[in-house]
NUKOL-395625 format. One record per residue (C-alpha): x, y negated, z negated; chain; residue in three letters. Coordinates in Angstrom, 1 decimal. Example, Ala and Ser with C-alpha at 12.3 -4.5 7.8 and 13.67 -1.06 7.14 Angstrom:
2
R   east  north     up kette rest
R   12.3    4.5   -7.8     A  ALA
R   13.7    1.1   -7.1     A  SER
END
This chain:
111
R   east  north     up kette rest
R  -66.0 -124.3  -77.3     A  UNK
R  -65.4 -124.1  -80.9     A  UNK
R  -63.7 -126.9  -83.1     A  UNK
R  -61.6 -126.4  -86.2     A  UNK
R  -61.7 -128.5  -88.5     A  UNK
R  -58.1 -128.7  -88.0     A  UNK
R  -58.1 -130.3  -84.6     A  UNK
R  -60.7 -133.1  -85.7     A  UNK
R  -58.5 -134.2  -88.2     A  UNK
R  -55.8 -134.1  -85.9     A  UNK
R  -57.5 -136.3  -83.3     A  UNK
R  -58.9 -138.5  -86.2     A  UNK
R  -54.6 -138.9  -86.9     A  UNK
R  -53.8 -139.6  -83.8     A  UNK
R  -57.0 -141.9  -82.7     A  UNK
R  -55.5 -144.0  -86.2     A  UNK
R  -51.9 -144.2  -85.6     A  UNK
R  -52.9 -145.2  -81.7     A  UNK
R  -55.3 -147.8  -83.3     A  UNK
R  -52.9 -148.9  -85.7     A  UNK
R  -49.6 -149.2  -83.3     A  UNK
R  -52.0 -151.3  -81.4     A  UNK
R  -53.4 -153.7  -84.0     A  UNK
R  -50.4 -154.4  -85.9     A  UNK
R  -49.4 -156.3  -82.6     A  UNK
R  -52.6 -159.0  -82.4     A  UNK
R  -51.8 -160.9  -85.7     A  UNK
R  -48.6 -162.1  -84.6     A  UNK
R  -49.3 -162.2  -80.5     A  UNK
R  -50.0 -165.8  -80.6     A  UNK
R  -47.3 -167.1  -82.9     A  UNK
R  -44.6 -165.4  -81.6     A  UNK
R  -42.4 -166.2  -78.6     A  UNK
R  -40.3 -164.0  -76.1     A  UNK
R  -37.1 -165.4  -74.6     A  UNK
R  -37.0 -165.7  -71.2     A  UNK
R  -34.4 -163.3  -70.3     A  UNK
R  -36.5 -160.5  -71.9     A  UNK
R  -39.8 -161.7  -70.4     A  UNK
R  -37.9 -161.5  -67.5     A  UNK
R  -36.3 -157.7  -68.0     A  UNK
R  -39.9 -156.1  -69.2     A  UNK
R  -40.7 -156.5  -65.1     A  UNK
R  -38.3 -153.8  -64.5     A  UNK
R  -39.6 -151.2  -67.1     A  UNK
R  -42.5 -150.0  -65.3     A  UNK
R  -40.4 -149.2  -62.3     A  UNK
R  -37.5 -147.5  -64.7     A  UNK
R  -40.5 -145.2  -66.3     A  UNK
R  -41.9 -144.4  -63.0     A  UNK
R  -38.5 -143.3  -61.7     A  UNK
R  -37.4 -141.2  -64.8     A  UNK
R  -41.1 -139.2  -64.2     A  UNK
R  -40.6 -138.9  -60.6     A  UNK
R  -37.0 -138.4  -59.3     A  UNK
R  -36.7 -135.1  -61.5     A  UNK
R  -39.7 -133.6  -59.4     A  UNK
R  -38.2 -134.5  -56.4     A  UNK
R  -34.4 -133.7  -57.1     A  UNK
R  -36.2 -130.6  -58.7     A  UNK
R  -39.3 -128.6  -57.5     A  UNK
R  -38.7 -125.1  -58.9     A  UNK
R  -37.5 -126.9  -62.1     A  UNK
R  -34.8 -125.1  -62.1     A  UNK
R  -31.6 -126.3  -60.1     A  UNK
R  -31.1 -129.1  -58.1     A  UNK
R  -31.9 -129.3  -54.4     A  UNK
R  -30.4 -132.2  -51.9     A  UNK
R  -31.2 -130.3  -49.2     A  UNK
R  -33.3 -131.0  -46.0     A  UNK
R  -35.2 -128.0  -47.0     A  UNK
R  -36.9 -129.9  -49.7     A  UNK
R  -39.9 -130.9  -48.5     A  UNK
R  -40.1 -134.0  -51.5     A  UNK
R  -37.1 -135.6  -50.7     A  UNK
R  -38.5 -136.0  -47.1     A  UNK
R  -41.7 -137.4  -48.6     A  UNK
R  -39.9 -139.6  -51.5     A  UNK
R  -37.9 -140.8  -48.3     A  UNK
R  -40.8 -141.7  -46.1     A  UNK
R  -42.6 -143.4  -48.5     A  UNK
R  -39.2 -145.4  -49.6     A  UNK
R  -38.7 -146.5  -45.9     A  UNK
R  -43.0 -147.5  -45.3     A  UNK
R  -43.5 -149.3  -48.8     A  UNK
R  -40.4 -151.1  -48.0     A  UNK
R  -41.4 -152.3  -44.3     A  UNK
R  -44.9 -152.6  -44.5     A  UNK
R  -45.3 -153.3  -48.5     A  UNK
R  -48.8 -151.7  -48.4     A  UNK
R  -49.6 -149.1  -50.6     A  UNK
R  -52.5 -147.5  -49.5     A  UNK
R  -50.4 -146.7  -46.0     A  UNK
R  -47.1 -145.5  -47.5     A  UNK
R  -49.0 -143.1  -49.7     A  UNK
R  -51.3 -141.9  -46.7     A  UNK
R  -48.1 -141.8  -44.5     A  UNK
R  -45.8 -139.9  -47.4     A  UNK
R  -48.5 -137.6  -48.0     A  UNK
R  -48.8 -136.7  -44.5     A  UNK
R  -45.0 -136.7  -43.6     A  UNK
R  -44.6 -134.3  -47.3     A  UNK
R  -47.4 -132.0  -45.9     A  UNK
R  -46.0 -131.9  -42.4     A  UNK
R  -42.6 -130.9  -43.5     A  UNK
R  -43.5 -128.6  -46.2     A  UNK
R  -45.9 -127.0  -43.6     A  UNK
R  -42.7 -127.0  -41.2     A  UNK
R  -40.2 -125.2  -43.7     A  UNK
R  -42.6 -122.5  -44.6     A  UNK
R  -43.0 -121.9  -40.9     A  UNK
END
């Protein structure tokens, strides 16, 4: 594997303006205060993220055009995990059981 001296500088840029994004925050963590509204509202960004990375995928396989359809194996699997993680709020089991139930079905369709 060979290296340019090119692509160290640009890892070098990155690993700086990473570093520095980072450390500008620690001077002022202490002395600065959130209000409680937007404490409150940064609970729902990871959820907003993980749905704007997932639902496309889903909604989309071939990446192409939409697909509602019960022939999409994902929405099947996106819907069993919805249903398990909301009844039995364990994550280990509704991704065993989503897994399974995507496989299964995905194994059905291409039957």
């Amino acid at each position: 594997m060979n290296i340019t001296i090119n692509e160290i500088f640009m890892i070098a840029g990155m690993a700086v303006v990473t570093f520095g994004i980072r450390y500008i925050m620690f001077p002022i963590s202490g002395k600065f205060e959130f209000p409680p509204l937007f404490k409150r509202s940064l609970g729902y960004v990871p959820p907003a993220v993980l749905s704007a990375i997932i639902i496309p995928s889903i909604l989309m396989p071939n990446g192409n055009t939409l697909n509602f359809s019960l022939s999409n194996p994902y929405i099947i699997g996106a819907a069993a995990a919805c249903i398990v993680g909301w009844i039995y709020k364990n994550l280990l089991l509704t991704i065993v059981v989503s897994m399974a139930i995507f496989l299964g079905s995905q194994w059905i369709i291409n039957q």
